[in-house]
C-alpha positions as CSV (number, residue, x, y, z in Angstrom):
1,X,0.0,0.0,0.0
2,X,1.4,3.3,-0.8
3,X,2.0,6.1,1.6
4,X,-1.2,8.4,-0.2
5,X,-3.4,5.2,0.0
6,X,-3.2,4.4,3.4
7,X,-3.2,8.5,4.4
8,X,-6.4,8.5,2.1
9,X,-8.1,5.3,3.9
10,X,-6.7,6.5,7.9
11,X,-8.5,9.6,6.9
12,X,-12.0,8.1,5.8
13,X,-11.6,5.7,9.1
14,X,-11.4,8.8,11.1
15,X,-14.3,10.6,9.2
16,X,-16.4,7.6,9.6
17,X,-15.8,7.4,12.9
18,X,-16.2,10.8,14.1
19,X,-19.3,10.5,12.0
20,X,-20.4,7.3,14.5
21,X,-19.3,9.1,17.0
22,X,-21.6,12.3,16.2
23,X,-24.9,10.1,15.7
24,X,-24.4,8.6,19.0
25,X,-24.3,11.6,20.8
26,X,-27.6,13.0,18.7
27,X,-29.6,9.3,19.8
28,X,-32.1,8.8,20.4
29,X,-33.7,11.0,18.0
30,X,-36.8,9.5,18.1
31,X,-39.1,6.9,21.1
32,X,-37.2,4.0,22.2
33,X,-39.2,1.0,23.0
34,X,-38.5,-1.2,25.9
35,X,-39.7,-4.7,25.5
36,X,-40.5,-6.5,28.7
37,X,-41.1,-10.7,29.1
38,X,-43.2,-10.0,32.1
39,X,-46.6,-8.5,32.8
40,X,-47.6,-5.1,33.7
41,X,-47.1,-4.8,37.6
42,X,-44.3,-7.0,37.7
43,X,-41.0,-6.0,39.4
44,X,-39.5,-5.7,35.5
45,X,-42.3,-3.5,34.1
46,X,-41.8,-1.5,37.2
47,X,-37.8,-1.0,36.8
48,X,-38.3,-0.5,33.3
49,X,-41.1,2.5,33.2
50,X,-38.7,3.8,36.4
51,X,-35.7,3.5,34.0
52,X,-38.0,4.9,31.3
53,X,-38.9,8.1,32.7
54,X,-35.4,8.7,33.8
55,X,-33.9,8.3,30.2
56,X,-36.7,10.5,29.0
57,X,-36.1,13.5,31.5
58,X,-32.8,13.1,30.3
59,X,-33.2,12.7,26.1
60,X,-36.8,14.4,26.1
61,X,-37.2,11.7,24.0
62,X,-40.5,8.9,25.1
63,X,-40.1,5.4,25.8
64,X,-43.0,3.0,24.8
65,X,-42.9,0.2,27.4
66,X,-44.3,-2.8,25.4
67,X,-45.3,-5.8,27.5
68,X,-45.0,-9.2,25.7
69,X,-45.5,-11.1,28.9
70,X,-45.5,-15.7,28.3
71,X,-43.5,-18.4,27.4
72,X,-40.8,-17.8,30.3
73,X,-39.7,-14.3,28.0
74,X,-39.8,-16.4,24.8
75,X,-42.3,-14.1,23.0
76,X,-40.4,-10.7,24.6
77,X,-37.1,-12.2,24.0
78,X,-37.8,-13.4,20.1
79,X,-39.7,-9.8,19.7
80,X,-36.3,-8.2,20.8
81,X,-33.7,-10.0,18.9
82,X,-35.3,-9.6,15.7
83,X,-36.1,-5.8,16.0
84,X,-34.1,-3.4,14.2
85,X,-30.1,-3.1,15.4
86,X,-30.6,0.4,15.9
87,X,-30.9,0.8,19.5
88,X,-34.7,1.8,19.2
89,X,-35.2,-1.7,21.1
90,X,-34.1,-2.3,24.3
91,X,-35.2,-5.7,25.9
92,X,-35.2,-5.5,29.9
93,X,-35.1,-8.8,30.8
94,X,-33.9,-11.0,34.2
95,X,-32.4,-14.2,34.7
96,X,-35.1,-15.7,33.5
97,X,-34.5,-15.4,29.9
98,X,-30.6,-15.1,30.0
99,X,-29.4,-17.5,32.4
100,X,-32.4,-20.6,33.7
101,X,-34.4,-20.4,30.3
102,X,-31.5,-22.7,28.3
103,X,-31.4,-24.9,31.1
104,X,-35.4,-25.5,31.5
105,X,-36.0,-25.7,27.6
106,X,-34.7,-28.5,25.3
107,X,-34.8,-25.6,22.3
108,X,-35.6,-22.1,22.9
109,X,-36.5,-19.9,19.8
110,X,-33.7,-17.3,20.8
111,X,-29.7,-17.6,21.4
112,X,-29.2,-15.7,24.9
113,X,-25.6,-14.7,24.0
114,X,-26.0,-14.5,19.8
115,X,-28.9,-13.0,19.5
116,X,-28.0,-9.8,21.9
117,X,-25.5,-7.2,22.1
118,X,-25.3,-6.7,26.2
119,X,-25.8,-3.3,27.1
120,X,-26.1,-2.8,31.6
121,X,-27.2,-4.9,34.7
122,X,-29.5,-2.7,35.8
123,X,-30.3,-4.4,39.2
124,X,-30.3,-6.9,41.8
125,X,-32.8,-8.0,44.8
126,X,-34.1,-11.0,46.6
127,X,-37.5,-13.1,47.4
128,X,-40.1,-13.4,49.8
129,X,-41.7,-16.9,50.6
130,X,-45.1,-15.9,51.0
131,X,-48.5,-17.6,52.4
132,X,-51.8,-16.4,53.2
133,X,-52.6,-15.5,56.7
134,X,-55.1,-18.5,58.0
135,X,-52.5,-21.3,56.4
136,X,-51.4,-23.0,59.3
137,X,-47.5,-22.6,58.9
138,X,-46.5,-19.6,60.6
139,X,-42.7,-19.5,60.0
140,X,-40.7,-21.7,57.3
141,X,-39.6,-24.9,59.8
142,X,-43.6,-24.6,60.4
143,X,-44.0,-25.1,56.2
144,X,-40.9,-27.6,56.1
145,X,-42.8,-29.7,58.3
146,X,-46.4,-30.2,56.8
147,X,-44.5,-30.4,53.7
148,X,-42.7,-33.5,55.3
149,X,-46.0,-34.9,56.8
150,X,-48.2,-35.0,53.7
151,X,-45.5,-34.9,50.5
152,X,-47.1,-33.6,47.3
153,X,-49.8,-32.2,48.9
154,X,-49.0,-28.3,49.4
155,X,-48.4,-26.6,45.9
156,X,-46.2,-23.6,45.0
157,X,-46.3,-21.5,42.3
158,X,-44.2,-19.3,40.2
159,X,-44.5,-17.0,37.0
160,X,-40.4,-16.5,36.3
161,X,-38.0,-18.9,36.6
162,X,-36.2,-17.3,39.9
163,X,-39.5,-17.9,41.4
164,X,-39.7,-21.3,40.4
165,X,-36.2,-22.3,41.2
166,X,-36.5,-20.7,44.5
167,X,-39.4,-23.5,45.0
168,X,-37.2,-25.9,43.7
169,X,-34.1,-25.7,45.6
170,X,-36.5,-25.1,48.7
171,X,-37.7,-28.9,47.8
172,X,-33.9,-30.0,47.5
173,X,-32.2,-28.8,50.7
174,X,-35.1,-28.8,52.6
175,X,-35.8,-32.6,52.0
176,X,-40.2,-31.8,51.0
177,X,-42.0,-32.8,47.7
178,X,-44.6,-29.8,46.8
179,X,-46.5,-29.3,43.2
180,X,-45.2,-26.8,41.0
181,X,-47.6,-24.8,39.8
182,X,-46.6,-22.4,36.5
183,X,-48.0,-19.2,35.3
184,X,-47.2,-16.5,33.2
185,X,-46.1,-13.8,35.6
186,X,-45.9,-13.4,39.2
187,X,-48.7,-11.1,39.5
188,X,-51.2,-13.6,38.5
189,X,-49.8,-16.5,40.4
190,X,-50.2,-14.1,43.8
191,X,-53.4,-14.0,42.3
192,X,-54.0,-17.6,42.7
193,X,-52.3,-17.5,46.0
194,X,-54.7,-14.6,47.2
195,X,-57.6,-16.6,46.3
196,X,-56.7,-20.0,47.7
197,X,-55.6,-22.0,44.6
198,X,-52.2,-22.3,45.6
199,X,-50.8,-23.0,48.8
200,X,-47.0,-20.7,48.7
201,X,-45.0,-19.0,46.7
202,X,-41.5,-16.9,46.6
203,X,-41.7,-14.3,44.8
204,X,-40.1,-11.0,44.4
205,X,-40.1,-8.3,47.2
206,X,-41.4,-5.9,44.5
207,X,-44.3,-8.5,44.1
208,X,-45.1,-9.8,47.4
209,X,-44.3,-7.4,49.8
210,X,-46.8,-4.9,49.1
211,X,-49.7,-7.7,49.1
212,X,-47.9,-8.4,53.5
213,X,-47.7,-4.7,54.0
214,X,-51.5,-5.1,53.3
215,X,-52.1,-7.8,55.4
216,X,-53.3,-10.1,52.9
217,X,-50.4,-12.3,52.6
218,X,-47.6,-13.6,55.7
219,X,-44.2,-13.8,54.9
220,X,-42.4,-16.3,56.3
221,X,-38.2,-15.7,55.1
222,X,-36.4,-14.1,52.8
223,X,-34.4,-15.9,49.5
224,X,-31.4,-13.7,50.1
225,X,-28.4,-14.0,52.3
226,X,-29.3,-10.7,54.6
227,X,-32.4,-9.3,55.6
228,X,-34.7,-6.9,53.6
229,X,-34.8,-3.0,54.8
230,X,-37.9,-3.0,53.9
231,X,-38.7,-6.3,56.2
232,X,-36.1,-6.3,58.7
233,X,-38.7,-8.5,61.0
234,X,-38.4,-10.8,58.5
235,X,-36.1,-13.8,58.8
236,X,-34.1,-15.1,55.9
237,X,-35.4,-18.7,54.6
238,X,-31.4,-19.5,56.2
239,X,-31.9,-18.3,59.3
240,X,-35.8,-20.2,59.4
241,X,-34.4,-23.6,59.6
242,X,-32.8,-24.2,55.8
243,X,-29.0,-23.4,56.2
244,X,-27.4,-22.2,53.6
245,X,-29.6,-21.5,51.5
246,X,-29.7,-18.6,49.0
247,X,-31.6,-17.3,45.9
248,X,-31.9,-14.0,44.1
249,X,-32.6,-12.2,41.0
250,X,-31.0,-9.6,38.8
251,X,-32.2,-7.2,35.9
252,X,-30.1,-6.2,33.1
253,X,-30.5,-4.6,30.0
254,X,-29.9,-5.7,25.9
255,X,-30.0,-4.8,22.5
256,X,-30.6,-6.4,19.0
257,X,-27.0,-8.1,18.4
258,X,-25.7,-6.0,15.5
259,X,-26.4,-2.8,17.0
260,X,-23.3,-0.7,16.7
261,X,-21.1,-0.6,19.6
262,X,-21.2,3.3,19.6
263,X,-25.2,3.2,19.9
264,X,-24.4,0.3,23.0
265,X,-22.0,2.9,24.5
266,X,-24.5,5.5,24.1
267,X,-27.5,3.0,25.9
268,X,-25.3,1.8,28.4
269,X,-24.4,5.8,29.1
270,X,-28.1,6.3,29.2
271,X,-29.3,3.2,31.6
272,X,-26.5,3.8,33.5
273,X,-27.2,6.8,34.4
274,X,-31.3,6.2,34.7
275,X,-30.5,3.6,37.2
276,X,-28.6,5.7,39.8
277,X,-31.0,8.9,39.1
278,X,-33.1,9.9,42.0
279,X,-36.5,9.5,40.3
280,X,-35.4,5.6,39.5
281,X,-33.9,4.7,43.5
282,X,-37.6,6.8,44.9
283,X,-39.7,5.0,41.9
284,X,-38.3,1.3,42.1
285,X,-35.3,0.5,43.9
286,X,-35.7,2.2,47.5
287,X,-39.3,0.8,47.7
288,X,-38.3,-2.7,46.4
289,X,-35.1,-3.0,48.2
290,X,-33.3,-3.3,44.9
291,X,-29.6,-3.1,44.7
292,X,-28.0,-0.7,42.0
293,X,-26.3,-2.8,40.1
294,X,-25.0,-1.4,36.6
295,X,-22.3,-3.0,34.3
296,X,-19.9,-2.3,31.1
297,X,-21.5,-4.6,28.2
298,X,-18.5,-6.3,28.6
299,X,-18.6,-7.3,32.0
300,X,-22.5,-8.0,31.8
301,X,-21.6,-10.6,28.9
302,X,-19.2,-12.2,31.3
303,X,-21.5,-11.9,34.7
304,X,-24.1,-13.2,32.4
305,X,-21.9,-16.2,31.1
306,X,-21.2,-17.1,35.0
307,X,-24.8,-16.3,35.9
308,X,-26.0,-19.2,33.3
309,X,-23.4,-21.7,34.5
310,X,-24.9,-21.1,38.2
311,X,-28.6,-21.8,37.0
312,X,-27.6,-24.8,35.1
313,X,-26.3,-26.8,38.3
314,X,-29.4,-25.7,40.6
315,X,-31.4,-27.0,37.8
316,X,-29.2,-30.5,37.4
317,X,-29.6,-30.2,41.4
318,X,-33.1,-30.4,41.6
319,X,-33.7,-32.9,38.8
320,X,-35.5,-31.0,36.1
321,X,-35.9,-32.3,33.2
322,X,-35.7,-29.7,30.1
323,X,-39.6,-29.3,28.7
């Protein structure tokens, strides 16, 4: 290569970048759309419209919360990872579809890793093991044993998989056999629990604790390894009679694989930022007790990568075979 052709091409490199440069800083120029797995109400729909109105007090620009709630985040997921690579579709998603989902399905219609460009965790929190107030069991050795007394007799239910592989490895370590009982969201299995068609669940604080604040459900522990701020009365499942044991969730943020990495540096900037904003932590995360937890894509690709390997031995643990 001469010395004018390669001047000539280092040239139109840096015009072309400082071109890619110059439309990230002018996105979004138009509504993004965050596509969420999980139903209105949910912990996710709440982080995202929190997250939402944050990046649109920032951008002036609107974003359309779309709700594709089903199939464990298949229908959200597949939505996502087709959309335009333009970073006018942002999937907030959980666990659920980027870490248990390969592990629970023989085939799923979407590559967790391929089919995504990582963008930001966004956030991290625990779950409440919930009951209504006249079941008998008052505290979690209480549950353990009329579990033990009558096997597959109580039923738990759960509408993500944290919630259902809470149940699960409450089964394993503490020795029971319960029913698991699916549904599309949490909202609508507390629902069911509410109205007597289901005996427990653990579900997210976001979720359940409201519904005890009320009155109309009990807790009885807490997934994580501390107690919640919001329930410091509360003990942790641990501490209730089932040591060592531990279960959380965690909310992160993607894009169409393909978009440019300038437009993912410009989202991750953006979600970033919406996640430690004061609207967001008074909106979601202060009355939740969720954890700020934001990321580089990089290292969200690589906390995801762990993430999945963890969810695939609790669900070789438990004995689940893929559906």
């Amino acid at each position: 290569m001469t010395r004018h052709r390669f001047l000539a091409r280092a040239a139109f490199a840096a015009l072309a970048f400082a071109a890619a440069s110059a439309g990230a800083q002018g996105f979004p120029a138009k509504p993004i759309t965050f596509v969420v797995p999980f139903a209105a109400g949910t912990a996710t729909d709440q982080i995202a419209r929190a997250l939402g109105n944050a990046v649109t007090a920032e951008t002036k620009q609107s974003v359309v919360i779309d709700n594709k709630p089903g199939a464990s985040g298949f229908i959200a997921s597949q939505q996502a990872a087709k959309a335009a690579p333009d970073g006018y579709t942002v999937l907030i998603t959980t666990n659920t579809t980027h870490a248990a989902n390969e592990h629970l399905y023989k085939k799923l219609p979407y590559d967790p890793v391929k089919d995504f460009a990582p963008l930001t965790g966004l956030g991290k929190g625990g779950q409440v093991m919930v009951v209504t107030p006249d079941f008998p069991a008052k505290t979690v050795a209480e549950f353990i044993a009329l579990a033990k007394k009558e096997p597959g007799k109580y039923s738990f239910g759960s509408g993500s998989s944290s919630s259902r592989m809470a149940g699960e490895l409450l089964q394993q370590m503490a020795d029971i056999k319960l029913l698991h009982v699916p549904y599309k969201s949490n909202t609508l299995a507390v629902t069911d629990l509410l109205g007597g068609q289901i005996h427990m669940m653990i579900t997210d604080t976001a979720t359940g604790l409201p519904q005890v604040k009320a009155g109309k459900l009990r807790a009885l522990g807490m997934s994580g390894a501390s107690r919640s701020p919001l329930a410091p009365e509360v003990p942790t499942i641990a501490e209730a009679g089932v040591k060592g044991y531990e279960m959380g969730y965690w909310f992160a943020a993607y894009a169409p694989a393909g978009t440019p990495p300038e437009v993912v540096g410009r989202l991750n900037e953006l979600l970033s930022r919406a996640a430690r904003s004061e609207s967001a932590r008074t909106a979601f995360y202060a009355p939740t007790g969720t954890e700020v937890f934001t990321t580089t894509p990089d290292e969200l690709a690589k906390f995801q990568a762990g993430e999945a390997q963890k969810w695939g031995r609790i669900v070789k643990a438990a004995g689940i075979q893929p559906e």
